[in-house]
N, C-alpha and C positions, 0 to 999 in steps of 0.2 A: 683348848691348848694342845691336847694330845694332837687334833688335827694337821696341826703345824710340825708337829715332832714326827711322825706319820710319814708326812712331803718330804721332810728333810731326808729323813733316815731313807727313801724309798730313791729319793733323785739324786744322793749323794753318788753313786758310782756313775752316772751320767752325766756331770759338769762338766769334765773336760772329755766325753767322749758322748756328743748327744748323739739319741738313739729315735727316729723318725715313726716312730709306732707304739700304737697302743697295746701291742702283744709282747707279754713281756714275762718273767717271774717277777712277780708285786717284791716280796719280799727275798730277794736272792739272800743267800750266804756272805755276800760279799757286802751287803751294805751296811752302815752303820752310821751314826751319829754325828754330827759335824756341830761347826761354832754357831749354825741356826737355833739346834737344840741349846745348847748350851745357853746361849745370850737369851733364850724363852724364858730359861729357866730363871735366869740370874733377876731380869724384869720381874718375874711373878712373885720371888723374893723379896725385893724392893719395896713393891707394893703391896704386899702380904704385913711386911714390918710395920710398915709406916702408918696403918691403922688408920687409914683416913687422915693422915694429916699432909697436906701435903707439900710443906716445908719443908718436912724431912723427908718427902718420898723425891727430893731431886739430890739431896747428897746419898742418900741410900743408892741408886738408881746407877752414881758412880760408885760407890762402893761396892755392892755388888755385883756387878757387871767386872771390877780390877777382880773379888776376889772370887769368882768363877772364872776369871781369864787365868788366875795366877792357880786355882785346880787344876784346869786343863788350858796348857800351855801351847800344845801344838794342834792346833784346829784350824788350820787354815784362816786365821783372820785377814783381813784387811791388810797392808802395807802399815797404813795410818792407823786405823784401830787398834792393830799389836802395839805400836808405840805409845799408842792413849791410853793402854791397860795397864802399863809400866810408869806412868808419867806419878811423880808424887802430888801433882797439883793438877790432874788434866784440865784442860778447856778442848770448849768447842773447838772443830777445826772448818767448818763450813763446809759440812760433807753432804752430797746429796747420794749417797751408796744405797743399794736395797737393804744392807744391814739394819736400818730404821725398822723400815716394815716386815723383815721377817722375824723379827721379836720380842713384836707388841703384843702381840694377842690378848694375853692375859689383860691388859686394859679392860676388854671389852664385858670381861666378868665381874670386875670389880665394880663398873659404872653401872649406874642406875638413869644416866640419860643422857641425850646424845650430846648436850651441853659438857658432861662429865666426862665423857668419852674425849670427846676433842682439849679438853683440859689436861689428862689425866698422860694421853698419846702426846703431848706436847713437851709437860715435863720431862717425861722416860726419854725423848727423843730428842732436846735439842739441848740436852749436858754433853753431848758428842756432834749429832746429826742438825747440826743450827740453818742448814740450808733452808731456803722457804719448800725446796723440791722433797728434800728429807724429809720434814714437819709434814708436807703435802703426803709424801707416801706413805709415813706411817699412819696418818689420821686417816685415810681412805680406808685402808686394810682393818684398822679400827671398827673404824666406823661401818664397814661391810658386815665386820664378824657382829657389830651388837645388833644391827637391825635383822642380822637370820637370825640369832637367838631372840629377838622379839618375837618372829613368826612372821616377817614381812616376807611378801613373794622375791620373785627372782626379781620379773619388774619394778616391782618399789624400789628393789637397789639397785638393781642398774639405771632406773630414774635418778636415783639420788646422787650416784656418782659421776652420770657423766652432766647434769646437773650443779656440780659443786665441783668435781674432780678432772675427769679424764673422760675422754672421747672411748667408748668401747665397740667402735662401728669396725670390728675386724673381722676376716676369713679365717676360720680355721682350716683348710687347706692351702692358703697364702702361709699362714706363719709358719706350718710344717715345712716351706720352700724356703722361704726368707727369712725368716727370726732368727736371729745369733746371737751368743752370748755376751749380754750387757748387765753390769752390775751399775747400775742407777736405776732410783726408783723409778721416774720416768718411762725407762725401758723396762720395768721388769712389772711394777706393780697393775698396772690397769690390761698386761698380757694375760695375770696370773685371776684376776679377777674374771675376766671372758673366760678362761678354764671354767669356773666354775660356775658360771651363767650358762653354758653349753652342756653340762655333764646331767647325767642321768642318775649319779647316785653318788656315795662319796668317793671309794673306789676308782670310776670312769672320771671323777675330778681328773686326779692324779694319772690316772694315764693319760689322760689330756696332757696336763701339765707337760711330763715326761718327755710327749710325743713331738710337742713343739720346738724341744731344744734349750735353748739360751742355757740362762744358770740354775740349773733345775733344780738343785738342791732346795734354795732360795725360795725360787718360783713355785714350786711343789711346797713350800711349806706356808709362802701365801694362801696360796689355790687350797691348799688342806684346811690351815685356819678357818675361815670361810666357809666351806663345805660340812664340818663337823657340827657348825653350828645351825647348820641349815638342816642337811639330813642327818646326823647324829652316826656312831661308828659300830660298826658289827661288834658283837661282844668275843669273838673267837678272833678278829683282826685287832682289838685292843690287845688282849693278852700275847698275839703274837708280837705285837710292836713294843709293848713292853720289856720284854724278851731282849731288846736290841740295850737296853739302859744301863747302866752300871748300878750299882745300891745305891747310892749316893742321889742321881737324878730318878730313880724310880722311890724312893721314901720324899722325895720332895713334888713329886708326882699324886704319891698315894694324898699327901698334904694339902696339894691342888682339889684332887676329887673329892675328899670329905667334903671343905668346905664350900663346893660348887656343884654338891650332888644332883639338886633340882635344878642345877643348866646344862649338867653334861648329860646328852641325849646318848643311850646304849639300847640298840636294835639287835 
């Protein structure tokens, strides 16, 4: 999960100003947390409560999601999301936005198979995101993060995804020309995924991610998801991105890694 928080925090000053290279400060001064982080968190919550039940892990799911939105209020949400967090009764609005897939993650720790995983991604994401494209992108990005924390190669998942999911037959020098900023899953999740099918270590994900453009906050926090579980996060890069949290998401952090110590990978 931190991998996802990682992207976020790292791509947030580059949304509205991408930046065509992988040369960069990783961690400038200026970056900081957005509603990616946030809405990670609010999920991991969710399913944290609900103890395996998961009846109540789809009214949780909107509960906490309203009351991390009504914590932090001005994170750049959605148009429609902001309106969904305030609703007394929300429903679905038939959205296919990357917001699905940039915070799910935590699904993929909780499940124990990939049956679960696609159950589990389903719930969390279609009390808001009920598109088949939304459902689609969260369970992809899901579904990516559990099979590298199984130890499957790069190949088995991108077998499996373009297999089940999305086409990943892209240029990484094409998309550095032509990829722009699109917040659907469509357009963001199977870019964010080649990031990290491409990358050399977790790190070179993200400046992948970065390098291509679009909505990097987002896309960098797919691409991180993914990568963390695959190669696991330097232990001097965890405490600095830590560093970026307020008390509030870093005790509910520290909550995270107790009870996922033997899946969170630290190099």
């Amino acid at each position: 999960m931190l991998g996802a928080i990682i992207g976020d925090i790292v791509g947030s000053i580059y949304e509205f100003n991408n930046y065509r290279s992988k040369v960069f400060n990783f961690f400038s001064p200026s970056c900081f947390f957005t509603d990616d982080s946030v809405m990670t968190f609010a999920v991991f919550e969710a399913l944290n409560k609900s103890k395996g039940d998961n009846k109540k892990l789809e009214k949780l799911a909107v509960k906490e999601m309203q009351k991390y939105g009504s914590i932090y209020p001005n994170m750049s949400y959605g148009g429609r999301f902001a309106l969904w967090l305030k609703e007394k009764s929300p429903k679905p609005y038939n959205s296919f936005g990357n917001g699905s897939a940039m915070r799910v993650s935590a699904v993929s720790y909780f499940a124990n198979s990939l049956d679960e995983v696609k159950n589990l991604s389903k719930i969390v994401t279609s009390v808001s995101h009920n598109h088949e494209e939304g459902i689609k992108g969260a369970e992809a990005t899901a579904v990516a993060v559990f099979l590298a924390l199984q130890g499957k190669s790069k190949q088995e998942i991108k077998e499996y995804i373009e297999d089940n999911y999305y086409s990943l037959d892209y240029d990484y020098e094409d998309l550095k020309k032509n990829y722009f900023f699109n917040e659907t899953c469509q357009n963001t999740v199977p870019q964010a995924i080649y990031c990290f099918l491409i990358s050399e270590d977790f790190e070179d994900s993200i400046r992948i991610g970065v390098s291509i453009g679009g909505d990097t906050d987002t896309l960098c926090a797919i691409t991180g998801a993914i990568a963390e579980a695959y190669y696991g996060i330097d232990s001097k890069m965890r405490e600095k991105a830590l560093g970026f949290l307020d008390k509030n998401l870093l005790k509910k952090y520290n909550e995270f890694s107790k009870i996922f110590k033997d899946k969170i990978k630290i190099i």
